[in-house]
N, C-alpha and C positions, 0 to 999 in steps of 0.2 A: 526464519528468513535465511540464514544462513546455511541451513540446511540444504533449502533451495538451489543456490549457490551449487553446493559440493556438487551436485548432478547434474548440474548441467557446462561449470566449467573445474579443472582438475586446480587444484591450490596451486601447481608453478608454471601455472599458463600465465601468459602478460595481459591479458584483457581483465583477468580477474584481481591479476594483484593491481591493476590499475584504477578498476573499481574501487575496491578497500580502501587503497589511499586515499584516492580522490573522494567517494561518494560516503564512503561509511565511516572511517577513523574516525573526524570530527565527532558523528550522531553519536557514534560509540560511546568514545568519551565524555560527551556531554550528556547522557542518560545515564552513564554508570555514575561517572566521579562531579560532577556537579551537582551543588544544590544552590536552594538561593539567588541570590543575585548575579553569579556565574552560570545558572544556567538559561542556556540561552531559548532552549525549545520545551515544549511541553508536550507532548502528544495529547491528543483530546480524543474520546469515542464520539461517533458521528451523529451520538445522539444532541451532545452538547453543542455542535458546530449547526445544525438543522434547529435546533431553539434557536442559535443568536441570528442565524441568515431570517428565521421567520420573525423574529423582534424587531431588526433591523429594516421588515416589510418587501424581502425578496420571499419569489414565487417558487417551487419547485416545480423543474419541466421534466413533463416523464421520458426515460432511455430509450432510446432505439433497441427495438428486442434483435435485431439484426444486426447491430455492432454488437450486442452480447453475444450472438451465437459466432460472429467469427472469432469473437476473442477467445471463446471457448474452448472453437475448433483449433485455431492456435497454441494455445495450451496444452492441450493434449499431446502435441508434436514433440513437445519437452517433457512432460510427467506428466502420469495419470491423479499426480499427488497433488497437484494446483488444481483450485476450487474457484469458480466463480459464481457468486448467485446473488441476484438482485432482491435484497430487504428493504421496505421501507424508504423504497424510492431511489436507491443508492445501489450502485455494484461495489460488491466487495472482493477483492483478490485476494487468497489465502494460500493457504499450504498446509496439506492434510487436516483441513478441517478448521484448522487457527487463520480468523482474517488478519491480515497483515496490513492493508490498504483500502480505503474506500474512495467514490467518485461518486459525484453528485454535479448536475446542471442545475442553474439557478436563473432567474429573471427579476 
């Protein structure tokens, strides 16, 4: 993810170090130095999160293949190195090949 980052904004731009502070310091530190009962997030694979949504008795709605292709064509504007490709019902946003984030509609 970070990597990410580096290419599209320079380390002592203010939008980036604004990011960091605000959006990532916290995860940071709560995936590195956290365990236990301080920590407060888990990350889950999408597999696990589409079991509980189908136990729970929600429906999965299929994507719009045309919001996938603009996000695509988007993507590309920034790096050829951001990945998109819909698995198992779900889009996944990646970076060079590693998903990073998944989306999923439910009912």
């Amino acid at each position: 993810m970070f990597e990410s980052i580096d290419v599209r904004l320079p380390r002592n731009q203010k939008e980036r170090i604004s990011v960091e502070q605000h959006c990532l310091a916290r995860d940071i530190v709560n995936v590195i130095a956290c365990e236990g009962k301080e920590r407060e997030e888990r990350h889950e694979l999408f597999g696990k999160w589409k079991s509980r949504f189908m136990m729970a008795g929600f429906r999965q709605c299929p994507l719009s293949s045309y919001v996938n292709s603009v996000i695509r064509s988007l993507l590309r504007c920034y790096s050829e190195h951001y990945t998109l490709v819909e698995i198992d019902g779900a889009m996944l946003l990646g970076w060079k090949d590693r998903n990073l984030i998944s989306a999923s509609a439910w009912y």
